[in-house]
KOLVO-946048 format. One record per residue (C-alpha): x, y, z. Coordinates in steps of 0.5 Angstrom, whole numbers, padded with zeros to 4 digits, always signed. Layout:
% residues N
XYZ ...
% end
This chain:
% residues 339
-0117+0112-0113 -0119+0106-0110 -0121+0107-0103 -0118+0102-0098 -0122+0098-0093 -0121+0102-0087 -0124+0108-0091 -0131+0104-0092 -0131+0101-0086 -0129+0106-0082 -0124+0101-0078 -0116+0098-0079 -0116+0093-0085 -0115+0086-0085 -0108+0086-0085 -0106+0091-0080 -0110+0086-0075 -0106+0080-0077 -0100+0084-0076 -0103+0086-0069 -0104+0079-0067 -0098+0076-0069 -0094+0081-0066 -0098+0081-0058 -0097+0073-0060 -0090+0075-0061 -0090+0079-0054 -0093+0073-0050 -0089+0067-0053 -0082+0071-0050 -0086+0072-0044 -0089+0064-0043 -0081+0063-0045 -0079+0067-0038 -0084+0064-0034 -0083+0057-0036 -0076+0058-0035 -0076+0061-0028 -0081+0056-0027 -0075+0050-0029 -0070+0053-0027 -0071+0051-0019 -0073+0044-0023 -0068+0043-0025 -0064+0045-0018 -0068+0041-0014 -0066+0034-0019 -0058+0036-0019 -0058+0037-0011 -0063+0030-0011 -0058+0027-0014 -0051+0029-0010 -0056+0029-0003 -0057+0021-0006 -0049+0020-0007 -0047+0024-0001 -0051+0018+0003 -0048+0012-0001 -0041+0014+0001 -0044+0014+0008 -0045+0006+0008 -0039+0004+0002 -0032+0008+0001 -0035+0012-0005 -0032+0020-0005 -0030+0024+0001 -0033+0030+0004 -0029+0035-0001 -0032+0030-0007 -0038+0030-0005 -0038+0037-0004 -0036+0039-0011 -0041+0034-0014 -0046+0037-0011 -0045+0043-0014 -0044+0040-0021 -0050+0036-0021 -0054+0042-0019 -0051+0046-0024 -0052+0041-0030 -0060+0041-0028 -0061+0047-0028 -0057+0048-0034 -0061+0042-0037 -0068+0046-0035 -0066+0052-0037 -0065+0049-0045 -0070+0045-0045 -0075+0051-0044 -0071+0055-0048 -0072+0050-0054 -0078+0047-0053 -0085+0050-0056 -0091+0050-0052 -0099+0052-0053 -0100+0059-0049 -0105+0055-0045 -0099+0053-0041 -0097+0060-0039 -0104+0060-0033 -0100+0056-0029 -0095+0060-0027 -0098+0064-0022 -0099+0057-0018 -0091+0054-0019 -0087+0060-0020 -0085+0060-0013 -0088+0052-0011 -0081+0049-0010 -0077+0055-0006 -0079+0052+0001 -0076+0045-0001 -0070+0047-0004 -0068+0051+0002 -0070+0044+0006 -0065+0039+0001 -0059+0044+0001 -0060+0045+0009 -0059+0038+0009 -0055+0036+0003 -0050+0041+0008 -0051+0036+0015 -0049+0030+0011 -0043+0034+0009 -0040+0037+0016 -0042+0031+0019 -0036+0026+0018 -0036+0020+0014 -0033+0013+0018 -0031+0011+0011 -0026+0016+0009 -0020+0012+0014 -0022+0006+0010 -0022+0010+0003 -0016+0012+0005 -0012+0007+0007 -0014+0004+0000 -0012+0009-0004 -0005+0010+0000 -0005+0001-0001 -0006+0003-0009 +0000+0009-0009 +0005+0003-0006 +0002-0002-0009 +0004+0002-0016 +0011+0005-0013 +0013-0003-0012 +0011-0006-0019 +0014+0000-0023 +0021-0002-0018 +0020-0010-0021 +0019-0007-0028 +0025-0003-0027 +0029-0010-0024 +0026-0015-0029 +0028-0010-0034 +0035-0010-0032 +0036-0016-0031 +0034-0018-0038 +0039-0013-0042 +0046-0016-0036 +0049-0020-0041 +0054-0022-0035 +0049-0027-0033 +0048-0034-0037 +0040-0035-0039 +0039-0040-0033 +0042-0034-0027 +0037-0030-0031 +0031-0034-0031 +0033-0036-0023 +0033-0028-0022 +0026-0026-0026 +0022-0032-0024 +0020-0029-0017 +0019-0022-0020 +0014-0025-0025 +0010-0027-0019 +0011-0022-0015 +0009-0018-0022 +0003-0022-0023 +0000-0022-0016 +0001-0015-0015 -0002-0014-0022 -0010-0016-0020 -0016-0012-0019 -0018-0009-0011 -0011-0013-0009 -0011-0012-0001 -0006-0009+0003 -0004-0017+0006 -0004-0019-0001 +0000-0015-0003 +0005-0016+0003 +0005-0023+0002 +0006-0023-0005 +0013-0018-0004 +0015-0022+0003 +0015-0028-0002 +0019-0025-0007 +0024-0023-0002 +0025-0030+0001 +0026-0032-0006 +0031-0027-0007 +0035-0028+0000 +0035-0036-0003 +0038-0033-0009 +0042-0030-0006 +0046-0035-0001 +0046-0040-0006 +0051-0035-0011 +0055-0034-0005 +0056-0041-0003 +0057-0042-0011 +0063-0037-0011 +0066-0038-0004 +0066-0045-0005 +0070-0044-0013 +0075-0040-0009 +0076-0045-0003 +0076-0050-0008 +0082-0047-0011 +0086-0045-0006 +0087-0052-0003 +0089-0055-0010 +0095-0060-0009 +0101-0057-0008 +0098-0050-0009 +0101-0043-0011 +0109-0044-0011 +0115-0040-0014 +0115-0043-0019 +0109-0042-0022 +0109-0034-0022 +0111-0033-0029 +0105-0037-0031 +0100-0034-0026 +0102-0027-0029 +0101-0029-0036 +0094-0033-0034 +0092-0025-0029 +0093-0030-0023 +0092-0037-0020 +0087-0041-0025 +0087-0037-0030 +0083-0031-0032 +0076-0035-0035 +0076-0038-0028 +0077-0030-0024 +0072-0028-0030 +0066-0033-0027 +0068-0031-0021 +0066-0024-0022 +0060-0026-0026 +0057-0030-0020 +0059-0025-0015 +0056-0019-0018 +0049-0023-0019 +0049-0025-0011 +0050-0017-0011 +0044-0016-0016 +0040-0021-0012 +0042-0019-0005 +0040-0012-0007 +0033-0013-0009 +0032-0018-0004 +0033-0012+0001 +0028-0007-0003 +0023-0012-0003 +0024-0012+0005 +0023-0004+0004 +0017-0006-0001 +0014-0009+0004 +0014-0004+0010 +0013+0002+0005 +0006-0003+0004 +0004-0004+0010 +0006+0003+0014 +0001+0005+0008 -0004+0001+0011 -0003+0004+0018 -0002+0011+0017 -0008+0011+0013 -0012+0008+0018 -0009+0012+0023 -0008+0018+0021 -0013+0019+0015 -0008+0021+0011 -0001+0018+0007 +0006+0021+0005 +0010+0016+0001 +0017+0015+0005 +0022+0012+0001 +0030+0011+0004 +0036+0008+0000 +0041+0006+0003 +0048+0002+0002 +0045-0004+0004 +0039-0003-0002 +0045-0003-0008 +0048-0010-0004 +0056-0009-0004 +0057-0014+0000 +0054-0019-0005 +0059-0016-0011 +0065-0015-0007 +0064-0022-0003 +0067-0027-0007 +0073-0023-0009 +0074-0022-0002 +0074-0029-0001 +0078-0031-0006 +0084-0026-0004 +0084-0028+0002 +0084-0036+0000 +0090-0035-0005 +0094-0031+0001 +0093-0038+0006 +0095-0042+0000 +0101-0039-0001 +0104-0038+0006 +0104-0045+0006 +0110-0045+0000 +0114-0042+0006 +0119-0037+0002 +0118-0033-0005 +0111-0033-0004 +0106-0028-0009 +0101-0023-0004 +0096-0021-0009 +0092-0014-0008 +0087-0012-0011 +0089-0005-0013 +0097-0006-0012 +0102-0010-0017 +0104-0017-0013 +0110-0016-0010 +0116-0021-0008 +0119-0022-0001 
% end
């Protein structure tokens, strides 16, 4: 039987030692691992509060965030600095030499903290005299994406009208296209964008008023034709659906019901440009905004569509009063009676 090392010597073996020292080397690494990371961690803290208190001041010279924002931001970065620390140290390897600081550190930073986050809270509850115009900002950008996605719609519309020949529908799109593309750059301003849908809606009475005027002055030109609507011609006017034939009512239709199109998109660029500019008010005002929107009659323009056809009936009635006896009534939803 050999003797073991232990038994001559009288003390543990080479072996057991290495096994004693691994283990209390073992034992100080995890504890060099929570002191440095109580150490970080507080670090850490610090650089995410540092960096909120930093925006926390650039929002009091420029409309960056509101006190909300600023206040869960400062809550993120210091959780995300802390979290960071706490990694860092966690994976990172280190010399046991670095433990003897820890007395010195372990509480240095606890008195500063306490004096960012204090002011850090100051900054917060104190209010910010850039939120009225962050605000009314934002309430402008609301409107301003409200109204381009009313001219896509309008523009969409207009394209797919078959009823329209390609020059009515270039006439109608063509102030839609320049609204769309003023309203379309970047950081556009409350009176630019008013300026840009005030144009439009110029643009559209203009429209407007000339088919009307087209319409008033085909069915004038009608009813004082020489000779006019006699007795003789009502076999004829009823095969034809009516005095100058059913292409010529069609054309009438067809330009009536584009002055309607065209009064009604005039008046919902006037609602436009209101709602845009009541944004910037009750942004500036209030401090907050609430996107009103009315429709009314006059937004769908049913004068613009029934207008001419009015008008036309009513020149066919002077006309044939002026044949005396036998002449033609025309109703728009009654049959034509003789009297």
């Amino acid at each position: 039987m050999t003797p073991r090392s232990d038994d001559l010597t009288g003390g543990p073996s080479a072996r057991q030692v290495y096994e004693s020292l691994t283990t209390c080397l073992h034992k100080w690494d995890g504890r060099r691992r929570r002191q440095e990371l109580w150490r970080w961690l507080p670090r850490g803290l610090l650089a995410g509060l540092l960096v909120g208190f930093v925006v926390a001041l650039l929002s009091r010279q420029r409309p960056l965030l509101m006190r909300e924002e600023l206040a869960f931001l400062g809550l993120a970065t210091a959780l995300i600095g802390a979290s960071l620390a706490g990694l860092v140290v966690l994976l990172r390897r280190r010399p046991l030499v670095a433990q003897a600081l820890f007395a010195d550190r372990q509480f240095g930073l606890r008195e500063r903290i306490l004096a960012l986050a204090l002011v850090f809270g100051l900054v917060l509850w104190l209010p910010n005299p850039q939120e009225a115009a962050l605000i009314e900002q934002r309430a402008v950008a609301e409107a301003v994406a409200q109204e381009t996605a009313t001219l896509e719609t309008l523009a969409a519309d207009i394209a797919a009208d078959d009823t329209l020949t390609p020059e009515q529908a270039t006439s109608l799109t063509r102030p839609i296209d320049e609204a769309l593309a003023a309203l379309d750059e970047p950081a556009i301003s409350r009176e630019s964008a008013v300026a840009a849908l005030s144009q439009a809606e110029r643009e559209m009475q203009a429209l407007s008023q000339e088919f009307d005027n087209t319409a008033l002055n085909d069915a004038l030109a009608e009813a004082a034709a020489p000779g006019g609507p006699t007795v003789a011609g009502r076999r004829s006017h009823r095969r034809a659906g009516g005095w100058g034939g059913r292409s010529d009512r069609r054309r009438t239709r067809r330009t009536s019901r584009a002055a309607g199109r065209s009064g009604g998109q005039a008046a919902r660029r006037r609602h436009g440009v209101s709602r845009i500019a009541g944004a910037g008010r009750r942004g500036a005002g209030r401090g907050r905004y609430h996107c009103r929107s009315s429709r009314t009659g006059q937004d769908r323009g049913p004068t613009g569509r029934t207008g001419a056809d009015r008008t036309g009936r009513c020149a066919s009635r002077a006309g044939g009063r002026a044949t005396g006896r036998g002449q033609v009534r025309s109703c728009p939803k009654r049959e034509r009676q003789f009297w």
